[in-house]
N, C-alpha and C positions, 0 to 999 in steps of 0.2 A: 703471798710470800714476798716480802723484800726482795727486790732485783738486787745483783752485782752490778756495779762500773761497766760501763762499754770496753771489752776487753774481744780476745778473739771466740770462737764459738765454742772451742770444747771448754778454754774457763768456764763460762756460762755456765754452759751445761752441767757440766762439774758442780757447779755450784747449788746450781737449781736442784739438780738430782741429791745431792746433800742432803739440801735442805729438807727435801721432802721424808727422806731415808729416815733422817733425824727424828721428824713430827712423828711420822708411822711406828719409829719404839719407843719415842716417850707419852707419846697420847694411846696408841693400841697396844702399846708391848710386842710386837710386829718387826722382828729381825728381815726385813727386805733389806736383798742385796740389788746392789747395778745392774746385776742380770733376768732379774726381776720385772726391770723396766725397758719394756717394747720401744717405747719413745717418749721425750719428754721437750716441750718447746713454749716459749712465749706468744702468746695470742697477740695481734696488734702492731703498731707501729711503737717506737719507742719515747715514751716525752715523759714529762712531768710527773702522770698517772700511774700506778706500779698496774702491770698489764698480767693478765691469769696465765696461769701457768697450767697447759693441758699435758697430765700423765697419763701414758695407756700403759696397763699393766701387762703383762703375758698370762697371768692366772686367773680364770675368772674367779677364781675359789677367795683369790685373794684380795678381788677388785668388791668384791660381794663383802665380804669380811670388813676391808673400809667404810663402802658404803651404810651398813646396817650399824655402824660403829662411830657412825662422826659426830653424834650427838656428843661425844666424847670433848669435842674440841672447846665447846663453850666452858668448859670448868677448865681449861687449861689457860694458866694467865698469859704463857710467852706464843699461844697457837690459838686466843680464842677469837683473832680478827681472820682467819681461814674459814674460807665457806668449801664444802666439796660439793657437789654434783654432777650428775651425770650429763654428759656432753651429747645433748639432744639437738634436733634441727626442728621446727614450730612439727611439719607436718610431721615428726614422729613421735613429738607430747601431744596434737591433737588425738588421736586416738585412745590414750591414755586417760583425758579430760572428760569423756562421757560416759 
C-alpha cells in the first residue's frame, strides 16, 4: 500500500487505516470499520522502499474471512500489487513446513 508524506503519526495512521478500510469493501465487500482494527503500523525504517503495513484485526472471524479471501486481490487492477499474509516468526512456520 502507497505510504503518505512524512507527516505527524495519527495522519499516517489515518491514512493507512483508510487505505486498508477501502481495499476490504472493494476487493471483499467487507464494511470494516476503525474499531475494527486492534493496530495498524509501518514495518521498517522509512526510505525510498514503500515499507508493509502490519494490521491486527480484533475478530478473528474476520481476520479468517481476509485471509481465505485474498486470492481476490489479483483480479483487482487498483489492489492487485497487495500481497496479505500472515505475520509469522521462522520458528512458528517451521512447524507448519513438515
Amino acid at each position: 500500500m502507497p505510504e503518505c508524506r512524512p507527516r505527524n503519526y495519527d495522519e499516517v495512521l489515518k491514512h493507512d487505516s483508510e487505505h486498508f478500510m477501502a481495499m476490504t469493501e472493494e476487493v471483499f465487500g467487507l464494511d470494516v470499520a476503525r474499531e475494527d482494527l486492534k493496530k495498524a503500523y509501518r514495518i521498517g525504517k522509512r526510505g525510498p522502499e514503500v515499507r508493509p503495513l502490519l494490521i491486527q484485526l480484533l475478530s478473528g472471524m474476520l481476520k479468517n474471512h481476509v485471509m481465505e479471501t485474498s486470492f481476490r486481490l489479483s483480479k483487482s487492477e487498483k489492489f492487485r500489487h497487495v500481497v496479505i499474509s500472515h505475520n509469522m516468526t521462522k520458528q512458528e512456520i517451521e512447524p507448519l513446513l513438515q
